[in-house]
Phi, psi and omega in degrees: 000309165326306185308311195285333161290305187285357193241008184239320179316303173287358176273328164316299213284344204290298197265326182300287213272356156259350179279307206249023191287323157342287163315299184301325183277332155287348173274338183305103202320161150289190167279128181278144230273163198313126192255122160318133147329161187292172196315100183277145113273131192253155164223111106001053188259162175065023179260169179266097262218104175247076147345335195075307199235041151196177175290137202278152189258101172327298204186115193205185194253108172242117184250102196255152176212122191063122176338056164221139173284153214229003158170138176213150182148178189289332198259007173304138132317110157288125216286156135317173206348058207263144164291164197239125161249112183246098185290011197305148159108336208276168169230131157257130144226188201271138166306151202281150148222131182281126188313303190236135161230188127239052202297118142134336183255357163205134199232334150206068208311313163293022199214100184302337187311304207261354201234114173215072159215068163182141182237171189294183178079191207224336195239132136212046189299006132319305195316170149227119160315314185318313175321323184240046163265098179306087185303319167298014192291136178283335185287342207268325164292325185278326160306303188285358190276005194252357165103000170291130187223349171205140164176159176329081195274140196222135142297163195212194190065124162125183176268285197256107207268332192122190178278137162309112164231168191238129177246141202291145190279044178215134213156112172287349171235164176283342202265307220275022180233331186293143163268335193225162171242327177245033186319324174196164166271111132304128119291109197263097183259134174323158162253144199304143180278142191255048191242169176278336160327276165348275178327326175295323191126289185324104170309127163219185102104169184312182174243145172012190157236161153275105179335302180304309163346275193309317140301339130325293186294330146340288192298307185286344166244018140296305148002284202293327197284314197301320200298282251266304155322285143347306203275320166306306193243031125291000193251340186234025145284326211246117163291337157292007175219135214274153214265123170340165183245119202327150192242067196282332166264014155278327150313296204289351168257022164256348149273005183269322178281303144355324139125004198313298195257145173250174192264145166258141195230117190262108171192142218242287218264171187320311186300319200246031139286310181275003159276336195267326186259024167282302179318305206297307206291332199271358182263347200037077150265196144249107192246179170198086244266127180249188213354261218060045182334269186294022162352305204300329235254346209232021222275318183283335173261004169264346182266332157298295195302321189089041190258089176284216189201117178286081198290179176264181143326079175292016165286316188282124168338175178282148165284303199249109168334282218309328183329296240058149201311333210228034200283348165300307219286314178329306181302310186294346194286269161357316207267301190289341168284289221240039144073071159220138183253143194236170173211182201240173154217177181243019201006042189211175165271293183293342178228059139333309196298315182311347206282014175270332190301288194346300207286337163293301177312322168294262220330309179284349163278012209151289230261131168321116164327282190313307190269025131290315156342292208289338187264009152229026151245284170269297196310327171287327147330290153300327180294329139348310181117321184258014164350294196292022204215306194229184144094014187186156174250089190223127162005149139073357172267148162016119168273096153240106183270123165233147172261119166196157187311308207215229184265128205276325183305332185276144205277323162334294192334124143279133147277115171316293126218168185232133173246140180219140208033052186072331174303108171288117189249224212241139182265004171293131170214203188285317168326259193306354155301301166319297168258025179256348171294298214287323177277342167290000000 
């Protein structure tokens, strides 16, 4: 009977894996990539060398070993048998990382087949992204050949959409890329409308959800996890009193009340920004603030909470006309002036690539050159978390290197090469596929 069940099982799995063989087989890892030799070395010479978080070096040296850096300055030393990279004409700076994305989880947003970062309902603080994230995404070579080396992949839809996680952009697997698996909760407040209509003057379609509402029901099922938490491990004191019946999304919201996780609070207009940040101080969380169209309007209280701010895509129209045409590009300028620490995101999968423009584009509105740098380097870093690990070019941190000719925010700049944990890793992607076909 045993025999005959395990032979029927494999004629299943048989017929399962001819049916789906196409699929199964594009999913399927590579081999796994080559593990650095016991202490390799690399050098980095003659570059123009920009940390990020001290004054940049005319022409100096970074010395990496198992992929952490293990000295940069003018005055390093190069080890014996170190391979040598000679960067003379090159500028280093730390590899970029994007706050919010969807590298990995959308793939041709018009092909449902392919868009897996939302799941049904309105509560879901179970999900994880990491779980659906496509280490094999095509947009993730292309993201990284622009000097992109980390970033957010975030689920979305619903009052609570799930968890976040953050990935280093190299890997044959989703396990063998994540840095955080639980980088943040999302959360979702409407957004101001951002349609063209809009933009015009035209009124259309229901009016809004209400923020305040919606942070309300926030209040009532934070509540219930604390109750519910509370009943659990007085039940698993007391042997007399009997144990709650599993919660699965009272779990999945108790590292957040716990300070374990911080909330990414996705909120755009003025009203509900000075609603959130009420919500945060009277929830005691840890938070964060994603788009914040009218941030500017609210600029000082959000810099009084210590609340950074993640932007959205500076890609996207004004929400409100009276704002004015160029009011996205102001606010981070606006937001940083007045001691809010900001960071940039591309909110997208495909245009990943984009995210040093974002940051250009404010410099030219406003916003201090150096800290449009520090908002797709360190500052994201910090806000994050892994500051002691990436987002700068310092001693004992990451090597995610990128080499490129000329100022990485200018859309001209080639990148040259790129490293994450020291590692160079391969700039061919669908761009160069394309244009060694176009050129044959």
């Amino acid at each position: 009977m045993i025999r005959r069940t395990v032979i029927a099982a494999a004629i299943a799995v048989f017929v399962i894996a001819v049916a789906a063989g196409p699929l199964l087989a594009a999913r399927e890892p590579g081999p796994a990539p080559a593990q650095a030799a016991p202490d390799k070395v690399l050098a980095i010479v003659n570059a123009r060398i920009v940390p990020v978080v001290g004054p940049e070096i005319s022409k100096g040296t970074i010395v990496v070993r198992n992929g952490r850096i293990e000295a940069v300055g003018a005055e390093a030393a190069v080890p014996a048998g170190a391979e040598v990279v000679d960067a003379a004409g090159l500028r280093a700076y730390p590899g970029m990382i994007d706050g919010c994305s969807s590298l990995g989880l959308v793939e041709i947003s018009g092909v449902a087949a392919t868009v897996d970062n939302q799941e049904t309902g309105r509560i879901n603080p179970q999900v994880r992204a990491i779980e659906a994230v496509r280490y094999d995404s095509m947009h993730i070579p292309i993201a990284r050949s622009n000097g992109i080396t980390a970033a957010v992949a975030a689920p979305s839809g619903g009052l609570i959409a799930g968890v976040s996680c953050l990935l280093r952009l190299d890997g044959w697997t989703h396990r063998q890329m994540v840095v955080e698996p639980a980088a943040a909760m999302q959360i979702e407040l409407p957004g101001l409308r951002a349609a063209r209509g809009a933009f015009a003057g035209r009124r259309s379609g229901p009016p809004p959800a209400d923020g305040p509402a919606l942070l309300k029901e926030l209040r009532r099922i934070f509540g219930e996890a604390r109750a519910y938490e509370k009943r659990r491990d007085a039940a698993a004191g007391n042997g007399l009193l009997a144990l709650p019946e599993f919660n699965e999304t009272f779990e999945a919201i108790l590292p957040l009340l716990k300070g374990r996780m911080p909330a990414m609070i996705a909120v755009h207009g003025e009203r509900d920004i000075r609603a959130a940040i009420a919500f945060v101080r009277d929830e005691n969380i840890k938070a964060v603030f994603y788009g914040a169209e009218q941030g500017f309007k609210a600029a000082g209280e959000i810099a009084k909470a210590g609340i950074p701010v993640i932007l959205g895509s500076l890609y996207d129209l004004p929400p409100v006309w009276e704002d004015g045409y160029d009011a996205l590009y102001r606010n981070p300028g606006i937001l940083a002036a007045a001691g809010v620490k900001i960071a940039f995101s591309s909110s997208s999968a495909s245009l990943a690539k984009d995210l040093p423009y974002h940051a250009a584009k404010a410099a030219a509105f406003g916003l201090d050159r150096a800290e449009a740098l520090r908002a797709v380097t360190i500052n994201p870093a910090e806000i994050l978390g892994i500051a002691a690990t990436m987002g700068s070019l310092e001693k004992g941190k990451a090597a995610n290197i990128v080499l490129a000719d000329d100022d990485i925010l200018e859309m001209r700049t080639n990148i040259r090469k790129v490293y994450i944990d020291g590692r160079e890793v391969d700039h061919s992607n669908r761009y160069t596929e394309l244009l060694d076909k176009f050129r044959r």
